[in-house]
C-alpha positions as CSV (number, residue, x, y, z in Angstrom):
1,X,3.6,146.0,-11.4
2,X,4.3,147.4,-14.4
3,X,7.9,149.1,-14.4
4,X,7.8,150.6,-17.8
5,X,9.8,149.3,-20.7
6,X,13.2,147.8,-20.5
7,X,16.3,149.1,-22.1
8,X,16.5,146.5,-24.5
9,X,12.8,147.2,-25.8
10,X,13.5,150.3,-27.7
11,X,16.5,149.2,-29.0
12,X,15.0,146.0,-30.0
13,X,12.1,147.8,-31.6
14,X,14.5,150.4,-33.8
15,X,16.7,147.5,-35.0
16,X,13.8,145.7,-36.2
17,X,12.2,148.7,-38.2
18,X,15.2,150.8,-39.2
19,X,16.9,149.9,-42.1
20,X,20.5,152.2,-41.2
21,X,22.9,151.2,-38.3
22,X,21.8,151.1,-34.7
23,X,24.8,151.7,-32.3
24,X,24.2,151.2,-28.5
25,X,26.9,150.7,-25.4
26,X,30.0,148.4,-26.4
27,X,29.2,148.0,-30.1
28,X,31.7,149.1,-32.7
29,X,31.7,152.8,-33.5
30,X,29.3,154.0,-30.3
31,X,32.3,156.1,-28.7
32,X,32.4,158.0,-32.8
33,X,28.7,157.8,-33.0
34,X,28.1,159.9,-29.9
35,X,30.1,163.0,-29.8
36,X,29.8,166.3,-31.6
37,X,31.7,168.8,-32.3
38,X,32.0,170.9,-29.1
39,X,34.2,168.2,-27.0
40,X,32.4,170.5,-23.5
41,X,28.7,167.9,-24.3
42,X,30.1,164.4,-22.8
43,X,26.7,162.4,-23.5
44,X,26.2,158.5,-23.5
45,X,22.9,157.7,-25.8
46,X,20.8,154.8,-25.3
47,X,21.4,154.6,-28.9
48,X,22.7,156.3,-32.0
49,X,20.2,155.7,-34.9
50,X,22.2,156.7,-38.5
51,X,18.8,157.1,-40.6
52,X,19.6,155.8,-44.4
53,X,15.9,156.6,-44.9
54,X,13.2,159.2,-44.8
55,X,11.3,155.8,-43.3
56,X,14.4,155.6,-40.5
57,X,13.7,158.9,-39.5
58,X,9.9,158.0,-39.1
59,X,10.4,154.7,-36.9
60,X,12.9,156.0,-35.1
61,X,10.6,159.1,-34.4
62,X,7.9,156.8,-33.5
63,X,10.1,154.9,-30.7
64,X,11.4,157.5,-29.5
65,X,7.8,158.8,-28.9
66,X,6.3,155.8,-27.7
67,X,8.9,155.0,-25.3
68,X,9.3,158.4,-23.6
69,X,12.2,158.7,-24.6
70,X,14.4,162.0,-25.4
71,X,15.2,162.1,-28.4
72,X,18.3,164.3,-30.3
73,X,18.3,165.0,-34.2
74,X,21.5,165.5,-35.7
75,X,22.5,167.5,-38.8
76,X,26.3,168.1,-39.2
77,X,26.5,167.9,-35.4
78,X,28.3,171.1,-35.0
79,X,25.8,173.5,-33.0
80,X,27.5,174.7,-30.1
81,X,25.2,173.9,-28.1
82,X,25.8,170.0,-28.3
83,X,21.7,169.5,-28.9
84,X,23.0,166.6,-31.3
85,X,23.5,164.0,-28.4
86,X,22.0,163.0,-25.1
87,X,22.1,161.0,-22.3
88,X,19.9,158.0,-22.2
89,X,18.0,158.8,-25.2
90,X,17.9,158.5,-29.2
91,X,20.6,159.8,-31.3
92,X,18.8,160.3,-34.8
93,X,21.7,161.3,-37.2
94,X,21.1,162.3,-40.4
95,X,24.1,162.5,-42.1
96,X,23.4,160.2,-44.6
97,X,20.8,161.7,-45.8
98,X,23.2,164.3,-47.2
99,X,22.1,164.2,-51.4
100,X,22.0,167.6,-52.8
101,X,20.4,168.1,-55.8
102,X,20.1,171.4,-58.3
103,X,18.4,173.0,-60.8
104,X,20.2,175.5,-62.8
105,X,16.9,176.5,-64.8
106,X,14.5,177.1,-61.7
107,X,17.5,178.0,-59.6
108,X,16.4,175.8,-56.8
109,X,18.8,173.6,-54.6
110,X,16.9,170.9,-52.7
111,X,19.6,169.2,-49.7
112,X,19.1,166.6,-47.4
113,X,18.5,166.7,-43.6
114,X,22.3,165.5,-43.4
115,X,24.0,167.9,-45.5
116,X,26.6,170.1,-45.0
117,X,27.5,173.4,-46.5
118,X,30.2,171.4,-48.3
119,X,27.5,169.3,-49.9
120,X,25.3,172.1,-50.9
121,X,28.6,174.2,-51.9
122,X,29.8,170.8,-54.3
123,X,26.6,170.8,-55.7
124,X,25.9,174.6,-56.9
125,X,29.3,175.8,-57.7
126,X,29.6,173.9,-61.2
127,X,26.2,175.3,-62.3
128,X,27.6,179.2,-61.3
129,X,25.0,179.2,-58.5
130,X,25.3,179.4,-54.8
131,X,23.0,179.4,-51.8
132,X,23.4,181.5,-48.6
133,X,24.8,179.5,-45.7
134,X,27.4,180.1,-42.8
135,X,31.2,180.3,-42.8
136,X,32.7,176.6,-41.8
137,X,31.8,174.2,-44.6
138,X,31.6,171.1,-41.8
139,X,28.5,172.7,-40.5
140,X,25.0,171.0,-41.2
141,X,22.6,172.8,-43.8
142,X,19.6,172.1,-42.4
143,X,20.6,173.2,-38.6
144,X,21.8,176.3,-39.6
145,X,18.8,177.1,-41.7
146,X,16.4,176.4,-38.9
147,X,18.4,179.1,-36.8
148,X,18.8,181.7,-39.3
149,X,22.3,181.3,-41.3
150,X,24.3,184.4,-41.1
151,X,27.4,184.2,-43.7
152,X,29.4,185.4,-46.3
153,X,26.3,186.0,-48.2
154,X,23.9,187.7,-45.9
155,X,24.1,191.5,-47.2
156,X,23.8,190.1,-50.9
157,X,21.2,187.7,-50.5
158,X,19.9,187.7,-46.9
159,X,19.9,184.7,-44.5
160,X,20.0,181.0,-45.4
161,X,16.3,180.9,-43.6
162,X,15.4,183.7,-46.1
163,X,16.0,181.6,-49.1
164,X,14.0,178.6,-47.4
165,X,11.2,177.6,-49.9
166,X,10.1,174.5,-48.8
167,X,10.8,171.6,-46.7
168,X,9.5,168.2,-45.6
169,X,9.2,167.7,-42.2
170,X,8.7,164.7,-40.1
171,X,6.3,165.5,-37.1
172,X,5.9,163.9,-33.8
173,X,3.6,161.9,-34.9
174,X,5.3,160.4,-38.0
175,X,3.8,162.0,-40.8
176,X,5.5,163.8,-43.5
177,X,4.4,167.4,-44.1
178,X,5.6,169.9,-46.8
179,X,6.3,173.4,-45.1
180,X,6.0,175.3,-48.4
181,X,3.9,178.4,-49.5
182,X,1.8,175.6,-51.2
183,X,1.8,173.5,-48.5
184,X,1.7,174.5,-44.8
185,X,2.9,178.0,-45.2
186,X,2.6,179.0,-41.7
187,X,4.9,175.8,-40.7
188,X,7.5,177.1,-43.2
189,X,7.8,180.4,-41.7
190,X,7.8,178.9,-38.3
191,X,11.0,177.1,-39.8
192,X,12.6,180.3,-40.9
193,X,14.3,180.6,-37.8
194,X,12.5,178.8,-35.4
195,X,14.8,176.2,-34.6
196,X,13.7,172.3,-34.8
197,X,10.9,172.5,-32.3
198,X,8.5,171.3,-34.9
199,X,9.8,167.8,-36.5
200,X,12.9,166.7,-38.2
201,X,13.7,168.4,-41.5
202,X,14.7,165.7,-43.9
203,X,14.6,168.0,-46.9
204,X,15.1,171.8,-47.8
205,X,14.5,173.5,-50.9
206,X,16.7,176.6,-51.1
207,X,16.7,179.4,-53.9
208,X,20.1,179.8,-55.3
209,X,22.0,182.7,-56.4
210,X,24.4,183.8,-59.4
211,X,28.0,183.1,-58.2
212,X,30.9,184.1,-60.1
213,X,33.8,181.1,-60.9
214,X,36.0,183.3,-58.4
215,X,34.9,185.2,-55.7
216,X,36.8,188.9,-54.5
217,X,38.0,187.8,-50.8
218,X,40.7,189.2,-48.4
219,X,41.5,190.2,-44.9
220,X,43.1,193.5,-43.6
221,X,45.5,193.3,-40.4
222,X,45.5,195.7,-37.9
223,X,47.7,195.5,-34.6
224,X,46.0,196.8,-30.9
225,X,47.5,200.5,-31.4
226,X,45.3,201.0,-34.5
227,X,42.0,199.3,-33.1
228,X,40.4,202.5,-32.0
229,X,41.1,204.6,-35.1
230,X,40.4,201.2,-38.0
231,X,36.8,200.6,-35.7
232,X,36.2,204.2,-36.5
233,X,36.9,203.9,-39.4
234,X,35.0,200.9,-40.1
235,X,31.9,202.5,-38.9
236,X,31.7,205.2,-41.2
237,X,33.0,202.9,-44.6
238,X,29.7,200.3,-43.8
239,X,27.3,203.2,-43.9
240,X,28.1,203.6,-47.7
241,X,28.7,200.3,-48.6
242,X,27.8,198.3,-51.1
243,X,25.1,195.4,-50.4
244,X,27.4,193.0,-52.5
245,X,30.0,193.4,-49.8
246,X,30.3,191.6,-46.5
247,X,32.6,191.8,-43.8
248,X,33.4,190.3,-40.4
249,X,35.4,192.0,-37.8
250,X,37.3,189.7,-36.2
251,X,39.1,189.9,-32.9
252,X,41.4,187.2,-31.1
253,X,45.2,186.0,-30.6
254,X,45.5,184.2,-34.1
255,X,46.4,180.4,-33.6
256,X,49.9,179.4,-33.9
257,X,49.4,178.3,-38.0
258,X,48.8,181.4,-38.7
259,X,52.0,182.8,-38.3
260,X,50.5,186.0,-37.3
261,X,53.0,186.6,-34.0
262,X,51.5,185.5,-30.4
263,X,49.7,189.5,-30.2
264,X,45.7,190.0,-30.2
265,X,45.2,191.1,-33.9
266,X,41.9,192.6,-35.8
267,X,40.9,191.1,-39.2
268,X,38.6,192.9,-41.5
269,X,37.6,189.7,-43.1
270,X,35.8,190.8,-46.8
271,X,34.3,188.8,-49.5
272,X,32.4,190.5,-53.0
273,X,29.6,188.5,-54.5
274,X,29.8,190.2,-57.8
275,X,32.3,189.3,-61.1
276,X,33.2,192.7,-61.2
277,X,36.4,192.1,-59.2
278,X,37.5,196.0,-60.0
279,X,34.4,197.4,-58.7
280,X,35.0,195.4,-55.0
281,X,38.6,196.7,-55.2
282,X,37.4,200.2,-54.6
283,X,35.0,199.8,-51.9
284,X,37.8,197.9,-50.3
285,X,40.3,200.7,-51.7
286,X,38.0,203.4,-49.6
287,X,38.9,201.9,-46.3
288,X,43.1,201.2,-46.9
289,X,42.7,205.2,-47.9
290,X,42.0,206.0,-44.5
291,X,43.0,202.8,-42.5
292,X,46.1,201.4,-44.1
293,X,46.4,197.9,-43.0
294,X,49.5,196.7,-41.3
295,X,49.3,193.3,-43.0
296,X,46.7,192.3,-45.8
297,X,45.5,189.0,-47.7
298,X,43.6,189.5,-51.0
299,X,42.7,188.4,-54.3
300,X,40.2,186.4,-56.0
301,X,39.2,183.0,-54.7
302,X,36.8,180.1,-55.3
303,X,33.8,179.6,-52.9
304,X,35.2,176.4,-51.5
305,X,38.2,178.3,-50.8
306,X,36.1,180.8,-49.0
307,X,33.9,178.4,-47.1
308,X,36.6,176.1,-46.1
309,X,39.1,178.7,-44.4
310,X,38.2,178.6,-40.8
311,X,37.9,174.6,-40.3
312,X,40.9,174.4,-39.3
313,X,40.7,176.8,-36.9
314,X,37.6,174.5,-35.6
315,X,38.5,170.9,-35.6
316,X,35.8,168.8,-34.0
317,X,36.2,168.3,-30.1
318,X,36.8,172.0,-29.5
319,X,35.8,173.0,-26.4
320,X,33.2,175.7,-27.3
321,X,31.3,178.4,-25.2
322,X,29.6,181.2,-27.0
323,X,27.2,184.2,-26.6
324,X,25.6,186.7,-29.2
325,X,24.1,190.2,-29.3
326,X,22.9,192.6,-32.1
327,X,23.9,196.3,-32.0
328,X,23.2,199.4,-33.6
329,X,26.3,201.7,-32.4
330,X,29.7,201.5,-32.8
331,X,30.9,204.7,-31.2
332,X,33.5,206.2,-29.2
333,X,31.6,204.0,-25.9
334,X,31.4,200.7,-27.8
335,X,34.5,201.0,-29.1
336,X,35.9,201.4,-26.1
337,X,34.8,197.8,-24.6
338,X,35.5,196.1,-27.9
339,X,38.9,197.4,-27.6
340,X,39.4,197.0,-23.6
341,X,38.3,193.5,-24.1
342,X,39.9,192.6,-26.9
343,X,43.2,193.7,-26.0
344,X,43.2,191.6,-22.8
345,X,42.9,188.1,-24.9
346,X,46.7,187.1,-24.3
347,X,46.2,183.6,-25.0
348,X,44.4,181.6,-28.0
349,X,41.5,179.9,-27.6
350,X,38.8,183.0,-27.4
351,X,37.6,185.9,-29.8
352,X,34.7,187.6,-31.1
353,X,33.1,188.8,-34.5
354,X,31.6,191.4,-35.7
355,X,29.2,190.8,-38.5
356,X,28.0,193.5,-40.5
357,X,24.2,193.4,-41.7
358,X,21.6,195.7,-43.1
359,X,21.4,195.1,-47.3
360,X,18.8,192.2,-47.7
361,X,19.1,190.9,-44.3
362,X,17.2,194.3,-43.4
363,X,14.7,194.4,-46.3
364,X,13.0,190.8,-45.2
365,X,9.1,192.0,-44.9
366,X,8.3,192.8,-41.3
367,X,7.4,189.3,-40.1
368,X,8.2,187.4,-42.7
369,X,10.3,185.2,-40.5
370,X,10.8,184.7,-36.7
371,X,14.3,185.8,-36.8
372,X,14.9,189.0,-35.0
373,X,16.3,192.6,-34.8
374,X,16.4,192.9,-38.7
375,X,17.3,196.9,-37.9
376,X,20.5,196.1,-36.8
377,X,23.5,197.0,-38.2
378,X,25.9,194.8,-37.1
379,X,25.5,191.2,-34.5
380,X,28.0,190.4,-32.2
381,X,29.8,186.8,-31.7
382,X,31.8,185.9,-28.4
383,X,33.3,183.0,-28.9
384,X,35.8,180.1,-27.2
385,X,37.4,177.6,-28.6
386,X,39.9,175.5,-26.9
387,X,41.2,172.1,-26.3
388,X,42.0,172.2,-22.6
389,X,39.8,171.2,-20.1
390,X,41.6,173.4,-17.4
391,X,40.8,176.5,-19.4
392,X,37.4,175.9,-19.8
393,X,36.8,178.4,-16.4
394,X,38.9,181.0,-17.8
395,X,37.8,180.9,-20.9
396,X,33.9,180.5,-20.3
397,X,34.3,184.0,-17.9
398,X,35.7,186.0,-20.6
399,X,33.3,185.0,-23.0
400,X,30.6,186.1,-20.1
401,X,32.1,189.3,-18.9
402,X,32.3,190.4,-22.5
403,X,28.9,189.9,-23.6
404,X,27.9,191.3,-20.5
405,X,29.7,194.5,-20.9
406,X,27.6,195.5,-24.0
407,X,25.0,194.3,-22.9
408,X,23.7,198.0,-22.4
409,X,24.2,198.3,-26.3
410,X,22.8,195.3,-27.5
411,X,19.2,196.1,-29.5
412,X,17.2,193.0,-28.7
413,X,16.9,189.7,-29.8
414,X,19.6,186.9,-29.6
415,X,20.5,184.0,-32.8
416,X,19.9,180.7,-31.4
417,X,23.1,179.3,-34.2
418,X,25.6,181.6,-31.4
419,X,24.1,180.3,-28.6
420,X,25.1,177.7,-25.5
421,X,22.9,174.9,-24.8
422,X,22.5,176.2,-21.1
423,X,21.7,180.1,-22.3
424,X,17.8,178.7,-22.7
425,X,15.4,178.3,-19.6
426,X,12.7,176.7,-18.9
427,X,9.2,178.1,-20.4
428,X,8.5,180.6,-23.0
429,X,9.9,183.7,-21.3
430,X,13.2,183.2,-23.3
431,X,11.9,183.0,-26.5
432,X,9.7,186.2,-25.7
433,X,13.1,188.1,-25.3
434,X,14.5,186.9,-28.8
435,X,11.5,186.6,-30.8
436,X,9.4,189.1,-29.1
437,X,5.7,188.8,-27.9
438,X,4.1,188.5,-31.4
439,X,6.2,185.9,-33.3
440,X,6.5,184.0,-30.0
441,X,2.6,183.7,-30.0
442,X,2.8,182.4,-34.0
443,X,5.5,179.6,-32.8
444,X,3.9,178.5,-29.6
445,X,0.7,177.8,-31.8
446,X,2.7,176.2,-34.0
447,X,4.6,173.9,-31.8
448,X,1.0,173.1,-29.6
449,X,-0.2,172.3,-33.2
450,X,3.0,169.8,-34.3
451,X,4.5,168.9,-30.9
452,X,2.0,169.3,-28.2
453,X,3.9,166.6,-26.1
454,X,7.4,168.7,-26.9
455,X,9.1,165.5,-28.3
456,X,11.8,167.8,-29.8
457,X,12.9,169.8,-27.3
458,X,16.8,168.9,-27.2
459,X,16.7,172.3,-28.7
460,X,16.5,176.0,-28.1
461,X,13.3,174.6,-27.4
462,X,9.8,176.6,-27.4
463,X,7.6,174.7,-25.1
464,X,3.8,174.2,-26.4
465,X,2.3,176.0,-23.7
């Protein structure tokens, strides 16, 4: 009788075709190899394949396939939803396959599977150019593309997806395909925000942006008896503003090194993507006019300084629980349960943002990429971040009982970067409710076509059928 393979088979079979390091159980390294960043995903791989090669990723594809097992693909590591281990499976981690390389004249960046925003960020910034991405420089390029990559930039320039060009992907099967207009254009929009459902990304070709030496950047400081009156005011400065500025409401009990006093604050988080410093200064001059801050931060910075702020806030091992909504109001109702809510977070460890959209992010061609609600005016992010087990239960409720209280407001669609591994079920009917019934047609093809045996599905995954 036949009992299937063994668990040395697979593990035999990688370390004789893979050319990077194959860590199992008890070798040197596993317990490293494993983890990612949110310290709530305790898995135990079968093995932990770091990929030197675009040949690596195809072998260890290929065993992974052959030997039914599940396989995880890691970036940077740092989704929140932990997708980048698992129990009993493959590890494929790609962070060495972090090379970034640019080309000032065409104003194309082409990054690794394995890079990070600090890669890309290293590689653009002496050429004056820049490339849309998130707002912690530890997190993967390639991962946050595939989601949709909200950020500093997304008014200016749109999402990171939205610069997408091309990319070469490594299916199920263990071909190489290049997602491109030139290529398989349908692939490439289906990896504008679909997720990894359809292979492994081992390289992305990004159009990059003009970005001056120092960036305008600065937070404004409000304490809770002003949130009412600064959210009002808030709503009626982003009608008017400026595409080149982006701002993030934020909304927590700051972390002892910030020195901010052991109250809830608001933070009107700001940066200017243009050299004309004087020009951001009065858009930013508009709202101290009516909402003088208590407390500000300000001045010119460099991108790396802008990119690199939060890490700390976020050191690997947090314990992370998150949920996300887009809205379109933010009047005297919503106001309310932002404020309610916000002024009950006594202790550190949860928050939410506010991200402010519209500009480019709005003016993407109706269906020009899977990502959703491209109306909206603003997209919500409840977030936890903690180190304690014991308040993971706390924590995890408020998180909850926020999202669900605007709920009522939220416009449709949810971003799959701001979302918890256990938010996805089984089946399609989740992806209907973020993507909606036509783009979730265009990516179920897509995946039956690429992944009809849903290899990659240690994702927010989108079953073939």
């Amino acid at each position: 009788m036949d009992d299937g393979p063994t668990v040395a088979e697979p593990v035999d079979g990688l370390r004789e075709r893979v050319a990077g390091e194959v860590l199992e159980p008890g070798d040197d390294g596993y317990d490293d190899a494993r983890r990612v960043w949110n310290g709530m995903v305790d898995a135990r791989p079968l093995a932990v394949v770091r990929a030197s090669s675009v040949e690596d990723v195809r072998h260890t594809v290929l065993v992974a396939r052959d030997h039914g097992l599940t396989l995880a693909v890691r970036g940077g590591g740092h989704g929140v939803a932990g997708n980048g281990t698992v129990d009993g499976g493959i590890v494929l981690d790609l962070g060495a396959l972090n090379a970034v390389r640019t080309d000032p004249g065409a104003r194309t960046v082409t990054a690794g599977g394995g890079a990070l925003l600090a890669d890309v960020d290293a590689a653009t910034a002496p050429h004056g150019l820049v490339v849309p991405l998130g707002v912690v420089s530890r997190t993967g390029a390639g991962g946050l593309t595939l989601g949709g990559g909200v950020g500093w930039l997304t008014r200016a320039y749109g999402l990171a997806a939205d610069n997408l060009l091309a990319a070469d992907v490594v299916t199920a099967t263990g071909e190489v395909v290049r997602a491109a207009d030139d290529g398989d254009p349908e692939l490439l929009w289906g990896l504008r925000g679909g997720g990894g459902n359809f292979g492994v990304a081992v390289s992305l070709t990004f159009r990059a942006h003009p970005l001056p030496e120092r960036v305008l950047a600065g937070t404004l400081l409000y304490g809770r008896p002003r949130w009412r009156e600064v959210l009002a005011a808030y709503e009626r400065w982003t009608r008017k503003m400026p595409e080149a500025m982006q701002t993030i409401v934020s909304v927590m009990t700051p972390p002892p090194e910030l020195n901010a006093g052991d109250d809830p604050i608001l933070m009107v988080g700001y940066v200017w993507a243009l050299p004309d410093h004087d020009a951001g200064e009065a858009v930013v001059a508009e709202l101290r006019a009516v909402a003088p801050p208590d407390a500000e931060e300000s001045g010119p910075a460099t991108w790396r300084d802008v990119q690199t702020a939060q890490d700390a806030f976020l050191p690997p091992g947090s314990r992370a629980y998150w949920k996300n909504a887009s809205f379109d109001r933010l009047d005297d109702e919503v106001i309310e349960v932002l404020v309610r809510r916000g002024t009950e977070q006594t202790w550190v460890g949860t928050g939410y943002d506010i991200h402010h959209m519209a500009g480019a992010y709005e003016r993407e061609p109706a269906g020009g990429s899977p990502f959703p609600a491209r109306s909206a005016r603003f997209w919500l992010n409840v977030y936890g971040f903690w180190a304690d087990p014991a308040d993971d239960a706390h924590h995890t409720a408020f998180v909850r009982g926020l999202a669900a209280d605007m709920a009522p407001f939220a416009t449709g669609g949810l971003y799959v970067n701001f979302m918890g591994g256990s938010e996805v079920s089984d089946g399609a009917a989740w992806a209907r409710t973020i993507y909606g019934e036509q783009a979730t047609a265009r990516l179920v093809a897509l995946k039956r076509r690429y992944d009809p045996e849903n290899l990659f599905r240690l994702n927010h995954n989108i079953p073939p059928g």
